[in-house]
N, C-alpha and C positions, 0 to 999 in steps of 0.2 A: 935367847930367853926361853927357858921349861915353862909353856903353858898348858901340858899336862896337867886332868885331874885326877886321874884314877877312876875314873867313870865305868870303864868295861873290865876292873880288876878280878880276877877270879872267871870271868866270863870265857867262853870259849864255842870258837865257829869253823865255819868253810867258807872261803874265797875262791868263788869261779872266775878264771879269764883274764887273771893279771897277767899282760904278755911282755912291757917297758915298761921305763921309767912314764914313758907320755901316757900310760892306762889310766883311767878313774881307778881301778880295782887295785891298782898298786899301791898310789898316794892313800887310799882307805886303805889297807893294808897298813902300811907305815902309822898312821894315825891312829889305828888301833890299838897296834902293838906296845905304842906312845902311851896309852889310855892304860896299856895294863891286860889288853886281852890277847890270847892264843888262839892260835888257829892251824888250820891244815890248809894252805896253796894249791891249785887243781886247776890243768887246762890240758888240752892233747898233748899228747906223746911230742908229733911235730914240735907243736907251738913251743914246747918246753926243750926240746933239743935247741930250735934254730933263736931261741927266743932267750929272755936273762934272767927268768926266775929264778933259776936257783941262786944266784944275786940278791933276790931278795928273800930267798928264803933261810941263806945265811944271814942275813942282816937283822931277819927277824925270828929267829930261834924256831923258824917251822921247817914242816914236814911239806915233800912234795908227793902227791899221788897222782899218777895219770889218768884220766877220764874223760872220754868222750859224753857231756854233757845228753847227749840224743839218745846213748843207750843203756835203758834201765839195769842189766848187769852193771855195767863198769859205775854207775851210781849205787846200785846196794854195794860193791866194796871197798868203793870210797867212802859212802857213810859208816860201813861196819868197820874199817881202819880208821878212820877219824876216830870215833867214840874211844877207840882202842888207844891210839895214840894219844891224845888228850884227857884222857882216865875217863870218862864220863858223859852225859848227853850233851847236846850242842845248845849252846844258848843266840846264836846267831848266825847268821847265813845271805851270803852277799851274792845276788848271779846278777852276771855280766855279757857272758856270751853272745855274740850280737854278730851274724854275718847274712851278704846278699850278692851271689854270684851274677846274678841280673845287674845289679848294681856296678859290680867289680868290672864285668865285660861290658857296661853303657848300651844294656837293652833299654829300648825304649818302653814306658812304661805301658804304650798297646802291643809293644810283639815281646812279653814275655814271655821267657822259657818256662814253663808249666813245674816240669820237674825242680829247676833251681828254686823256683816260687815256694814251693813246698820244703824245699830243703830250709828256705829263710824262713819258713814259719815255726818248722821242726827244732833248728838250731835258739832263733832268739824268742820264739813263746810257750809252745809244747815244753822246751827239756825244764821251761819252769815248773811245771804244773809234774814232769816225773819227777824231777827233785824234790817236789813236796809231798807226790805220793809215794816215796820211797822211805821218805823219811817217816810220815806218818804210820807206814805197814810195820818197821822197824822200830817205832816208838822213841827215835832219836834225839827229840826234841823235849829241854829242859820248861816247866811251866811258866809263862810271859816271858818266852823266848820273841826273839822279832828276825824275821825274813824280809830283806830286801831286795828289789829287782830296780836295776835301770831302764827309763824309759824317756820316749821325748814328745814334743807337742805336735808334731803331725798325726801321734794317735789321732788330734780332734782337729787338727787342721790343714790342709792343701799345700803341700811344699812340692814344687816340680823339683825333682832330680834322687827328691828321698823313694821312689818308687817303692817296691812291695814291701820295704821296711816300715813303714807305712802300717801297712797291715799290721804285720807282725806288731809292733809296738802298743798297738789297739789290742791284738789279744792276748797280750801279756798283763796290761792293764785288767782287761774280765776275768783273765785267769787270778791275777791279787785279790778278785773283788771274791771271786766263787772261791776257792781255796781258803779267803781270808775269813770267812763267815764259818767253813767249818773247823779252823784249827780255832775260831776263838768261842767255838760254842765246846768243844771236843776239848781242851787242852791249855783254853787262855793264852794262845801263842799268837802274835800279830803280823800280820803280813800288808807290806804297802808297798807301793813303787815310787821312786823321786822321778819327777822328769824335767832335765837336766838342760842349762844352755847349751849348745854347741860348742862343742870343747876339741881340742887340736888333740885328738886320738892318734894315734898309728892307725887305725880302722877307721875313724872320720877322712883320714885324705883320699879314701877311695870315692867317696862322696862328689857325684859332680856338683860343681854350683858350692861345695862347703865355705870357701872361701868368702862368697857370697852372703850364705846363711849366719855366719858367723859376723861379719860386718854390720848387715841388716839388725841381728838379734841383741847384738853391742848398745847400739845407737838408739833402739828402740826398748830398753830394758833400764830404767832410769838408775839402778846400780850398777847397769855393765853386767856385762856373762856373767857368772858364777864358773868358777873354773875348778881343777881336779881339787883344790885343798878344800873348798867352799864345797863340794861333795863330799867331801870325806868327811868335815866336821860337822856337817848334816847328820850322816849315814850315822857316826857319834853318838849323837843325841838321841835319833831312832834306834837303836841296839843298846842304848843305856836304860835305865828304869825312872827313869823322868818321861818316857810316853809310852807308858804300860797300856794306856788308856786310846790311843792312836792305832787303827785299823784301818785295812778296806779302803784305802786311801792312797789318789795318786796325787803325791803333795810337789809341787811347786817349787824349784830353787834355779831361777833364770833370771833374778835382780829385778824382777816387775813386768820381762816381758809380755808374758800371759794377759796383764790387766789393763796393758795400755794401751789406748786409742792410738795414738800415733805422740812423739816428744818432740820437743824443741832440737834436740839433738840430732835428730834425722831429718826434722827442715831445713838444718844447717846444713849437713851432707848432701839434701838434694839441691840446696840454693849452691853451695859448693859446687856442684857437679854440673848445675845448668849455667854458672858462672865461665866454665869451664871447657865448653859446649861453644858457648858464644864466641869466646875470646878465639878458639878455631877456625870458628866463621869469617870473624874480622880478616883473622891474619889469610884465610881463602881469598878474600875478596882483594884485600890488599896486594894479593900476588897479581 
């Protein structure tokens, strides 16, 4: 079934960081495209050799341009060939870019490696804030245009195993807030972050404990995860002109996680689990 509305027709952006099919940036990608809007595809060199974008950038009538997210050249001429390739300024802009080599090699989050630490701040908070100042020096951005960024709730809460992504996620959020104040005083442009359930990334299994997080966040989220499509057709809605009016905002789409005290549904998993526990025991004793 076409449940297409033409929401983003005429409209046109940049997708940072779609690497598989398993990416948020891809599924938003495809849904876009669904809706009617064009775009320009962008991740490293790497990523896009070993990776299957150009898969989908055959599928969706785009261009791929390589760019390292982190360095302000290779973004002035990704935005200065985007404009070019899609006749005109940009009316949206989706970053995704998200990595923690701390993470990836299981430092503990007291013996950090300093330099990777900085690398993850550079990669998933900082290249937000050059993307925005690139574009804004370049005037690339169409009037009640919307920019989104992915993010997730250890911004504001204690998750052992998310280590300095952590950080990084907090200041990616400040960076929506302060960015977001002057493109909508300067330009009427909006800028927000969703932060997002834990979703089964290609970059989430690097995650210790995701397995975890993802179970707990299930159970305890009274509609279940939000998963890549339930992003996408978020990201929809913010990039369309139905929240012209929507800034400065890290909005929520985790099924209720964020508001709930604890559900029924994770009573049940831990009565389950101490069920579980016991019958162990028995069968100990019994030996």
């Amino acid at each position: 079934m076409d449940n297409s509305y033409g929401l983003l027709k005429g409209k046109k952006g940049i997708i940072f960081g779609a690497l598989d099919k398993n990416s948020i940036a891809w599924k938003t990608a495809e849904r876009i495209y669904k809706e009617g809007g064009r775009f320009v595809l962008t991740n490293l060199s790497l990523a896009i050799r070993f990776g299957t974008l150009n898969e989908l950038a055959k599928k969706c009538e785009s261009n791929v341009i390589p760019a390292d997210a982190t360095r302000v050249e290779d973004l002035e001429n990704l935005i200065q060939k985007s404009t070019e390739i899609l006749g005109g300024k940009l009316d949206f802009i989706l970053h995704s870019p998200a990595m923690s080599t701390n993470i990836r090699k299981d430092r503990s989050y007291a013996d950090l490696n300093y330099d990777w630490f900085m690398k993850t701040l550079d990669v998933s908070a900082l290249s937000f804030h050059k993307v925005m100042q690139v574009i804004e020096k370049q005037d690339a951005m169409n009037e009640w245009g919307s920019i989104l960024a992915i993010s997730y709730i250890a911004a504001q809460r204690a998750f052992p195993g998310y280590s300095d992504m952590a950080e990084a996620k907090a200041m990616l959020e400040s960076i929506a807030r302060s960015f977001g104040y002057r493109f909508a005083k300067n330009k009427n442009v909006r800028v927000n972050t969703i932060s997002q359930s834990p979703t089964k990334t290609t970059a989430a299994s690097g995650i210790n404990l995701f397995d975890v997080f993802y179970e707990y966040a299930d159970k305890m989220s009274p509609l279940g995860n939000a998963d890549h499509e339930d992003f996408a057709n978020y990201a929809i809605m913010m990039f369309s002109d139905f929240t012209r009016k929507v800034t400065m905002q890290n909005l929520m789409n985790d099924g209720g996680f964020s508001s709930s005290g604890i559900t029924e549904d994770f009573i049940k998993y831990i009565k389950a689990d101490e069920n579980v526990k016991e019958s162990k025991k028995t069968i100990e004793i019994q030996k």
